[in-house]
N, C-alpha and C positions, 0 to 999 in steps of 0.2 A: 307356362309350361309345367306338365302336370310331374313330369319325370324331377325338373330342377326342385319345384318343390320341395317333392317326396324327400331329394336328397338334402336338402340345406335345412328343411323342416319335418322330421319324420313325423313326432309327437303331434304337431298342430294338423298333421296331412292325418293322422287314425283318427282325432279326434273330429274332422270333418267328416270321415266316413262313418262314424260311430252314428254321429249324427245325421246322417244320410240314409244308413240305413234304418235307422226310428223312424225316420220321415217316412220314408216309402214303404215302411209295413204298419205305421198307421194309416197311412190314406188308401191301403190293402183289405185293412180289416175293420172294412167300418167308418173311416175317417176322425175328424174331429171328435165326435160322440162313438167311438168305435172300442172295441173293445181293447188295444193297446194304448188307447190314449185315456181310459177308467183306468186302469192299470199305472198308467206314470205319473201323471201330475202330481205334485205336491199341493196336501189339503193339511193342515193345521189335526183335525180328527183323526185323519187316515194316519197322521204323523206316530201322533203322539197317544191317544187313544187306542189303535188298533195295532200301535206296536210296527207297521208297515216303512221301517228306517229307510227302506231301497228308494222309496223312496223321492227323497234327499238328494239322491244320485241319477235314476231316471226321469227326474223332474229338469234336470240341467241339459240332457238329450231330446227332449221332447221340445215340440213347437205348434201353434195352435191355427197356424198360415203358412200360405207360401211366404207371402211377403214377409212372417215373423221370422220363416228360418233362411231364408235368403237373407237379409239382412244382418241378421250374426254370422250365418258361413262368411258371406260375403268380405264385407268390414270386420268383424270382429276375430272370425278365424285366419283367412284368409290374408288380410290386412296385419292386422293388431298381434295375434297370439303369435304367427310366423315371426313376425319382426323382432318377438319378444324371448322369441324360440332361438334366433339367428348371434344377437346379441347376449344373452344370459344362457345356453347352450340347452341341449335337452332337457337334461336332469334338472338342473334350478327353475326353467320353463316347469317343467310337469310337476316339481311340489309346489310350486306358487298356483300353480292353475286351480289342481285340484285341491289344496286346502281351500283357496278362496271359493271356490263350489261348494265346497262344504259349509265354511261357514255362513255364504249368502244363503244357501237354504237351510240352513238349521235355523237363522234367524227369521226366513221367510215362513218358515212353518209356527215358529213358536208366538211370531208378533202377528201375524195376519186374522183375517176374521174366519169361526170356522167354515162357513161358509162359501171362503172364497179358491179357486183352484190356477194353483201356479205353477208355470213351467217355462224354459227357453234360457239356453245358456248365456244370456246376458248379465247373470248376477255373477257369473267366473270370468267374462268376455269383460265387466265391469273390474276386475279384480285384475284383470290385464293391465289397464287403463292405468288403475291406482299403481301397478310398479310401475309403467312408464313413465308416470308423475313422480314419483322415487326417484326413479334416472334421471330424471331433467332437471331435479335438485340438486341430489347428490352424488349422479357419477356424470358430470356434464361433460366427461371426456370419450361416454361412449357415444354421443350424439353430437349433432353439429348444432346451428343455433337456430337454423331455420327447422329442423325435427325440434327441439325444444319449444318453439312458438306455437307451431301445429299440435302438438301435444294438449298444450295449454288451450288454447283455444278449441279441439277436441272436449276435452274433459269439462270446460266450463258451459258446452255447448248440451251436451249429454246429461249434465245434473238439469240444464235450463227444461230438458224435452222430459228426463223425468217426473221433476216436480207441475208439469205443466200438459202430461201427454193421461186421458183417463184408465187408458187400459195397460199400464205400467206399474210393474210393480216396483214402488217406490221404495222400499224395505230391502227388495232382492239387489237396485242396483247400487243404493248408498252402503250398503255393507258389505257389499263385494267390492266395491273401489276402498272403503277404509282397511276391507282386509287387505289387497293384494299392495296397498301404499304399508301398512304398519308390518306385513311378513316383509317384505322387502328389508325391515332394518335388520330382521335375523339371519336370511340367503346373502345379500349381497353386501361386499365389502365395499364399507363407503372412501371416496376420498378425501379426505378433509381439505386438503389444499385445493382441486377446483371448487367445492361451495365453499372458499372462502373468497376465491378470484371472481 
């Protein structure tokens, strides 16, 4: 229900539109080789070379398939970010997102080859994941034990298709999971007494 949503998750619900409407006005103008999708990817040259920071930021909006962007709305927004939105509330939700966007592509621009063009919010959709992995350690009293299992077995599922899937950018989603695992010890108060139970 799109209203319940909107209201338990506002942040995760603009960032799905955000992203819906990049979709739909690249496959407007041009599609995949279209003129809004020369314009967002993230390239190593365009980065850093030509000075073009944005982007950093339209490279995490853009997607290169249906099935690439269905697949992060889906699971990663829709699933993952709301969850992470519901339990850690707006505000802690939208710095942890977006820094970890930032950082997965700052490091997808600087480590990649320059040749290669990267885009699709998996590397902050990854950075999601890493605080959930944060909670299932250290705050195991916002989850129950069966969301901490599914976590885990998520996360170790997702490094497994990384490192083993070719059209993956392996750079964008291992530094967006160690980001959004290492910001987590700055956002959120840990409790020492359940990791210690």
């Amino acid at each position: 229900d799109w209203k319940e949503f909107w209201r338990s998750s506002p942040v995760s619900a603009i960032i799905l539109i955000l992203n819906s409407v990049m979709f739909l006005a690249v496959l407007f103008t041009g599609g995949f080789d279209g003129v809004i999708s020369d314009w967002a990817y993230i390239n190593k040259t365009l980065v850093f070379d030509q000075g073009e920071y944005y982007r950093l930021i339209t490279g995490a909006f853009h997607h290169w398939s249906v099935l690439h962007f269905g697949t992060n709305m889906i699971i990663g927004i829709v699933v993952l970010s709301s969850s992470v939105e519901r339990i850690l509330g707006s505000k802690k939700f939208t710095i942890l997102y977006f820094l970890s966007l930032l950082v997965s592509s700052f490091f997808t621009a600087l480590l990649s080859s320059p040749l290669t063009k990267t885009a699709g919010a998996s590397g902050a959709i990854f950075g999601i994941m890493g605080v959930l992995l944060w909670i299932s350690i250290y705050r195991k009293d916002l989850l129950d034990h069966k969301d901490i299992q599914s976590i885990w077995v998520l996360v170790a599922l997702q490094v497994f298709a990384t490192f083993t899937s070719s059209s993956i950018s392996i750079i964008g989603h291992i530094t967006g999971l160690l980001s959004g695992f290492i910001l987590s010890f700055l956002f959120i108060r840990r409790n020492i007494f359940k990791v210690l139970n």
